[in-house]
C-alpha positions as a Markdown table, in Angstrom:
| # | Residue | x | y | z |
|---|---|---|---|---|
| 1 | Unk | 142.7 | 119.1 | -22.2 |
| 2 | Unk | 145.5 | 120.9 | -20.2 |
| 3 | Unk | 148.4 | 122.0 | -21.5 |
| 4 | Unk | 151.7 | 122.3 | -18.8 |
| 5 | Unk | 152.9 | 126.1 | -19.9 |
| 6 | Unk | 156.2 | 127.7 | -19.0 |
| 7 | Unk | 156.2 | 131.0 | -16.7 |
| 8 | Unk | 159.3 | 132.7 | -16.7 |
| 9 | Unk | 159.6 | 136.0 | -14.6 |
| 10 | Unk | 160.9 | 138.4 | -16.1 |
| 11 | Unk | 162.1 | 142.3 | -15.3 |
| 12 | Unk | 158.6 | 143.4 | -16.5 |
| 13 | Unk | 156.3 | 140.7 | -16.4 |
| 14 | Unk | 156.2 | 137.1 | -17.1 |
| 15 | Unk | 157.3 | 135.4 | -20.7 |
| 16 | Unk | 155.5 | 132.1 | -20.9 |
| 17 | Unk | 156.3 | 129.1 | -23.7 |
| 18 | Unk | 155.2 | 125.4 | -23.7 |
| 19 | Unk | 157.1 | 122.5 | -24.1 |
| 20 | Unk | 154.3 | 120.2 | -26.4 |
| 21 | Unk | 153.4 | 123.4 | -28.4 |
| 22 | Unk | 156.5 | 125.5 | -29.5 |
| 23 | Unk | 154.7 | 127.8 | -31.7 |
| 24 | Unk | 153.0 | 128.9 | -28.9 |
| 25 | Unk | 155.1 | 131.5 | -26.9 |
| 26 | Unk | 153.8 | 135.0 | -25.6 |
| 27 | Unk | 154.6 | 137.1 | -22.1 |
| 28 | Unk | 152.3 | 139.1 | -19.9 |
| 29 | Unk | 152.7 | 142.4 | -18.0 |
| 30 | Unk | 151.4 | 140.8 | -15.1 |
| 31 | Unk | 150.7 | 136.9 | -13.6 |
| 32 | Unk | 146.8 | 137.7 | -14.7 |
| 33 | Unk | 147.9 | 139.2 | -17.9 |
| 34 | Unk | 150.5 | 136.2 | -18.1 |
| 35 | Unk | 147.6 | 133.7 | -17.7 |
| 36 | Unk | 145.2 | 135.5 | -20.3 |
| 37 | Unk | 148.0 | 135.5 | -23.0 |
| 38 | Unk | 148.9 | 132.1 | -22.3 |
| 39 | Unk | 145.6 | 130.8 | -23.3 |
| 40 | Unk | 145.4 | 133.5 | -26.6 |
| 41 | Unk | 148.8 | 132.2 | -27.2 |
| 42 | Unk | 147.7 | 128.1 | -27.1 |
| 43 | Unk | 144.8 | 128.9 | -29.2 |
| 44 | Unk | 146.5 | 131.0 | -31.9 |
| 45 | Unk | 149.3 | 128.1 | -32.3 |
| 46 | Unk | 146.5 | 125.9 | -32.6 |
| 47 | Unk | 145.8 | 127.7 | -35.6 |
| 48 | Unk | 148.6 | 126.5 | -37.4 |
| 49 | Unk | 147.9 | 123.2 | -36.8 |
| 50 | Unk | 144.7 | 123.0 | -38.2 |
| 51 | Unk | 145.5 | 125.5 | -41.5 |
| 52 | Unk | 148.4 | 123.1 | -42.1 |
| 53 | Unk | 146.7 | 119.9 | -41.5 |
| 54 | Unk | 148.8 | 118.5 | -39.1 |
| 55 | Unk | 148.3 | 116.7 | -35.7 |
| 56 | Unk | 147.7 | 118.5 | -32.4 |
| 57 | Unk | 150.5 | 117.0 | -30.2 |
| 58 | Unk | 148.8 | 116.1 | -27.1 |
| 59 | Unk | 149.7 | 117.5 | -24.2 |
| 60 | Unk | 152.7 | 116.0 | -21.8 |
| 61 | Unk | 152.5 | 115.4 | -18.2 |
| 62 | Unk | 152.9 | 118.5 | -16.0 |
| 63 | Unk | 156.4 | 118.9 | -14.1 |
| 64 | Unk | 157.0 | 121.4 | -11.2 |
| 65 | Unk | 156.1 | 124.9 | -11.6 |
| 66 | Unk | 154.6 | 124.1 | -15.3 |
| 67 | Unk | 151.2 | 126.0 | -15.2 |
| 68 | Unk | 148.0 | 124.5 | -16.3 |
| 69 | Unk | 146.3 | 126.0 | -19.2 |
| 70 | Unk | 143.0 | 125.0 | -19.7 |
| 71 | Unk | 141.7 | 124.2 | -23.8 |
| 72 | Unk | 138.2 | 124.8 | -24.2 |
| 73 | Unk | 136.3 | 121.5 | -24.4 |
| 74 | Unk | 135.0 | 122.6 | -27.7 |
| 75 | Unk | 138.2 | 123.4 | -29.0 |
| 76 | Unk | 139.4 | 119.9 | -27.3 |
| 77 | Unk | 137.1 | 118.3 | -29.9 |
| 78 | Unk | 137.8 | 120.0 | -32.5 |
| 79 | Unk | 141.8 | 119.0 | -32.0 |
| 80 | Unk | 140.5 | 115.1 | -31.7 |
| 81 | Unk | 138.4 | 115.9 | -35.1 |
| 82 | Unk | 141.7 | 117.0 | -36.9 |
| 83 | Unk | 143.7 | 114.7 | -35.2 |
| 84 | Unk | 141.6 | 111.5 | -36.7 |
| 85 | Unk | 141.3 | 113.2 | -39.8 |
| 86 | Unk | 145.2 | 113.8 | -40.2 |
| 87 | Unk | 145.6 | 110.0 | -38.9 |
| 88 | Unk | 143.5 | 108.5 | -41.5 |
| 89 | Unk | 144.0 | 111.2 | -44.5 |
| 90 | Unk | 140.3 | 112.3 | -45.1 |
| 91 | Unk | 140.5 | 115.9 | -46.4 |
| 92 | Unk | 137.5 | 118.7 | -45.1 |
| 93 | Unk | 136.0 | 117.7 | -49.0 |
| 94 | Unk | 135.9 | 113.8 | -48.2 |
| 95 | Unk | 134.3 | 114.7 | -44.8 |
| 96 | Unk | 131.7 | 117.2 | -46.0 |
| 97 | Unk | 130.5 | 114.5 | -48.1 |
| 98 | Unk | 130.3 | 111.6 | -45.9 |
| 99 | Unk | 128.2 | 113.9 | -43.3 |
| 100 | Unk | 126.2 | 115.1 | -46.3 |
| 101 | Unk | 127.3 | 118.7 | -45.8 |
| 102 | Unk | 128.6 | 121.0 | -48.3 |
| 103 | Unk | 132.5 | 121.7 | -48.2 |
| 104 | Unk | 132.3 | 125.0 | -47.3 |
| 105 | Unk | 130.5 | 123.9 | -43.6 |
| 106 | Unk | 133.4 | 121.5 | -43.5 |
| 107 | Unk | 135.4 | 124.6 | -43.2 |
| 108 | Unk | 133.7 | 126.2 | -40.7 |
| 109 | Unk | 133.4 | 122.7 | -38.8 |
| 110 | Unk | 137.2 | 122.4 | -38.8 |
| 111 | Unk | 137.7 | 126.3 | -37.6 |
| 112 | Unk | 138.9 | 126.9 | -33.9 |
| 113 | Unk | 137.4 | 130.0 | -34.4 |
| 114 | Unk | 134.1 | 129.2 | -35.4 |
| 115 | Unk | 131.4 | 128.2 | -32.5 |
| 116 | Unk | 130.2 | 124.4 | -33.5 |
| 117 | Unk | 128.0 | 122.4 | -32.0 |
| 118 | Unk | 129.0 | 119.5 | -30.1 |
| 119 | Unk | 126.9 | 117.1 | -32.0 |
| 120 | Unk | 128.1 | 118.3 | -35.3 |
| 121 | Unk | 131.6 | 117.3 | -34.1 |
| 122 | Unk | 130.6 | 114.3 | -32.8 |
| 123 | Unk | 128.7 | 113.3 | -36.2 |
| 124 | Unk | 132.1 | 113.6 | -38.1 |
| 125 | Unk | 133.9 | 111.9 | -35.6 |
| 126 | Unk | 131.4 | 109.1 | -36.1 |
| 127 | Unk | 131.7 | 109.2 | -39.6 |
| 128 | Unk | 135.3 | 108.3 | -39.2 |
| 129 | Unk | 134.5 | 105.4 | -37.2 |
| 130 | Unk | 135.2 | 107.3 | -33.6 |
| 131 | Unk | 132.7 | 107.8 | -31.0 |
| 132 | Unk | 133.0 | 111.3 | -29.2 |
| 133 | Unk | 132.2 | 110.4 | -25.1 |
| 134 | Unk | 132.0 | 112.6 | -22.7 |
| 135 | Unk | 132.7 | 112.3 | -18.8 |
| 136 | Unk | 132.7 | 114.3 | -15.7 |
| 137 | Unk | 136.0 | 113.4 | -13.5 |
């Protein structure tokens, strides 16, 4: 998933925003700082998404001179996790206990900052009547 980010030069560096994720705005001392905080930034906003339970806009096509900014594929299935889980009401709880885990796994399932396996994510999307798939383009 690839979010189209905003660099602005600035006197001192480089602020960056983007359009699909407002929360998400940051700067950079540098274009390789600029880029590092970019991704920090699109990750932290993410944050908000998931703490408040509400859908991950997806990202919009690119226009000239957006910037690229890559979301980890993990991550990226997390976001489809909360996504379908917003979409069809189903709190962590309901989830836990149609994947026979306890809630507080749920938790850490649903946690962008919490390393979970690809398979567990795929077993919830399941249990919401989603397939996870894969490709190489």
């Amino acid at each position: 998933m690839l979010y189209p980010a905003i660099f602005t030069k600035e006197a001192n560096g480089y602020s960056v925003i983007f359009r699909d994720i407002p929360e998400a705005i940051t700067c950079g001392d540098d274009w390789e700082d600029a880029m590092f905080m970019a991704k920090d930034a699109l990750i932290t906003a993410l944050d908000f998404y998931f703490e408040d339970q509400r859908t991950v806009p997806p990202p919009s096509p690119a226009q000239a001179d957006d910037v690229l900014i890559e979301l980890p594929a993990s991550l990226y299935a997390k976001v489809l996790l909360l996504n379908e889980m917003v979409k069809q009401k189903i709190s962590n709880v309901e989830l836990a206990r149609r994947i026979h885990v306890r809630p507080q796994e749920m938790q850490r399932i649903t946690n962008l900052n919490h390393p979970t396996k690809i398979d567990t994510i795929a077993k919830s999307l399941s249990a919401l009547g989603k397939q996870l798939i894969l490709e190489v383009a």
